[in-house]
C-alpha positions as CSV (number, residue, x, y, z in Angstrom):
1,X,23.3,-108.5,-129.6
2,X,22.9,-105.4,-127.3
3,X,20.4,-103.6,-129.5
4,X,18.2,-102.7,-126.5
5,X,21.3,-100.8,-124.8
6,X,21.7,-98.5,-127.7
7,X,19.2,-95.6,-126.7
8,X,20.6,-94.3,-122.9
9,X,17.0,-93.5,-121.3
10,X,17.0,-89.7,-119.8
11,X,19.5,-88.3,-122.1
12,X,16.9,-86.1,-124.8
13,X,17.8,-83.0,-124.4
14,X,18.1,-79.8,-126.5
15,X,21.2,-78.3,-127.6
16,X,21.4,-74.1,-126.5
17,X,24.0,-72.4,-127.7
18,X,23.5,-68.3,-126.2
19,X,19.3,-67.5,-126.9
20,X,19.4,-70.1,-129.4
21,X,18.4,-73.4,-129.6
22,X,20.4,-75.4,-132.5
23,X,19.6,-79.2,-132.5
24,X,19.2,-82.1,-130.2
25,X,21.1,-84.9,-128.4
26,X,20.9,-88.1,-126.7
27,X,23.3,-90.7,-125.4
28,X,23.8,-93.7,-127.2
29,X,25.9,-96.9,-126.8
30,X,27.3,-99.8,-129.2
31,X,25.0,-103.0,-129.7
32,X,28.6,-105.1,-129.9
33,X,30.9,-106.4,-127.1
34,X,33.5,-104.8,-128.1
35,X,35.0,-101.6,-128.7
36,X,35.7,-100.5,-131.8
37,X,38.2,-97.6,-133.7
38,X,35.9,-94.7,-134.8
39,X,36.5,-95.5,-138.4
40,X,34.6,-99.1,-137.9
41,X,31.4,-97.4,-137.4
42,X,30.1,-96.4,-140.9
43,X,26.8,-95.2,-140.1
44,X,24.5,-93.8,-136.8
45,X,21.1,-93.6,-138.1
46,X,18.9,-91.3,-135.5
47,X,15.0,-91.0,-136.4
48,X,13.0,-88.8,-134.2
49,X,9.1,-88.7,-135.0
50,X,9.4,-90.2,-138.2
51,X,11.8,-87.9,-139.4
52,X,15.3,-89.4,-140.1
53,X,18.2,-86.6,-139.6
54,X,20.6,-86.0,-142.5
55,X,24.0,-87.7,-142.4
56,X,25.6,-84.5,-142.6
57,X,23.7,-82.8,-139.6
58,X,24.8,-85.6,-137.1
59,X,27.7,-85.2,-134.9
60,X,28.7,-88.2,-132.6
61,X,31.0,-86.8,-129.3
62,X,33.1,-89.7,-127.7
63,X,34.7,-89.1,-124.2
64,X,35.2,-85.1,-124.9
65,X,36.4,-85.3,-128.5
66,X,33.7,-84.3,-131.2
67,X,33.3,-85.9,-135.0
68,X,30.8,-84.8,-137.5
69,X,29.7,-88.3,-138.9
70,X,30.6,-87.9,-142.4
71,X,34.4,-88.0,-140.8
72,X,34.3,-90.6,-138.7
73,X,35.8,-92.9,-142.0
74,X,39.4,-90.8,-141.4
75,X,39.0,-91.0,-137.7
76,X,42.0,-93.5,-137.2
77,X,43.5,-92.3,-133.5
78,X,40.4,-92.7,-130.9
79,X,37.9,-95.4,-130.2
80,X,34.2,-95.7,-128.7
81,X,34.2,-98.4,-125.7
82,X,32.1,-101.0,-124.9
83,X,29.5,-99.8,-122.5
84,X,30.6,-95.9,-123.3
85,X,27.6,-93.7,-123.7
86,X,28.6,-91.2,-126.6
87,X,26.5,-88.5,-127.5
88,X,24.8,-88.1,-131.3
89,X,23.8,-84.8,-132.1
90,X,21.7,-83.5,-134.3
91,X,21.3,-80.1,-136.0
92,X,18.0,-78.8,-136.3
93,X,17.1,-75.1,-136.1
94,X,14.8,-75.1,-132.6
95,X,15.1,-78.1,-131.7
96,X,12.8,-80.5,-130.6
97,X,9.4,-79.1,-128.3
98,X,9.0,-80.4,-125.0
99,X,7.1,-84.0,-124.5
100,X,7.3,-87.3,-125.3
101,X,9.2,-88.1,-128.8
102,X,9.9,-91.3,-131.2
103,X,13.3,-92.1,-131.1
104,X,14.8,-94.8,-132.8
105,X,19.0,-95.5,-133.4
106,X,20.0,-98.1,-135.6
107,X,24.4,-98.2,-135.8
108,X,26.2,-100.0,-138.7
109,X,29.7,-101.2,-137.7
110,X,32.2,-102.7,-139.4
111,X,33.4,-105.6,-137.4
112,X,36.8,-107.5,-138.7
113,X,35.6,-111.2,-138.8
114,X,32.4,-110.4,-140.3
115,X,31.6,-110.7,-143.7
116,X,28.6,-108.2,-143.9
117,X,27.9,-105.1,-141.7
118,X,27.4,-105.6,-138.0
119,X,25.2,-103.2,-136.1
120,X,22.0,-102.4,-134.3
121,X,19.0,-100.3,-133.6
122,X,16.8,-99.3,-131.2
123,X,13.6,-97.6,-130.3
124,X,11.7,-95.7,-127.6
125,X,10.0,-92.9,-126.6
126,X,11.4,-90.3,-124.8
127,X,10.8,-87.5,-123.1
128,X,12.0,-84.2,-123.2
129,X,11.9,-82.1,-120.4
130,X,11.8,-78.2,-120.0
């Protein structure tokens, strides 16, 4: 429904932790008009250039509080709003180079009334800066 809200524009950035640079992010928002408990969304699928990251690298960070993706099935206490831009990142040793980059998001949510997965994706190209 709101698929073309999922990927915030401006948000690619890389992740610097001291001298080193240990992954990417971006802001991303649900394609639903709802919010929904952390535990409804089963999947956030981020492709950059082709390359689709690991489940297990991916780390979604919802108003302050941080959840590796692979526990977000446990994650019982705290919800992700409609219109609330969360950040996914992604660990990848050196992140991504300056320029423009394929991104694409797709989310699979778990909605109540539905019988089969609800969700979205996205695509664009964005650009990381210096």
């Amino acid at each position: 429904m709101f698929d073309k809200y999922i990927i915030v524009e401006d948000t690619l950035r890389n992740v610097v932790d001291g001298d080193d640079v240990t992954g990417f992010e971006l802001g991303v928002r649900l394609p639903y008009y709802r919010g929904l408990g952390l535990s409804m969304v089963e999947d956030v699928q981020v492709t950059i250039d082709g390359e689709t990251a690991p489940a297990a690298s991916v780390s979604l960070t919802v108003h302050g509080n941080t959840y590796q993706l692979t526990d977000l099935p446990g994650v019982f206490d705290d919800r992700w709003e409609m219109g609330e831009v969360a950040t996914v990142s992604v660990a990848k040793g050196g992140g991504l180079t300056a320029g423009d980059h394929a991104v694409a998001v797709s989310e699979r949510l778990r909605i109540s009334y539905m019988p089969v997965p609800g969700g979205g994706a996205d695509q664009k190209v964005l650009t990381l800066r210096d």
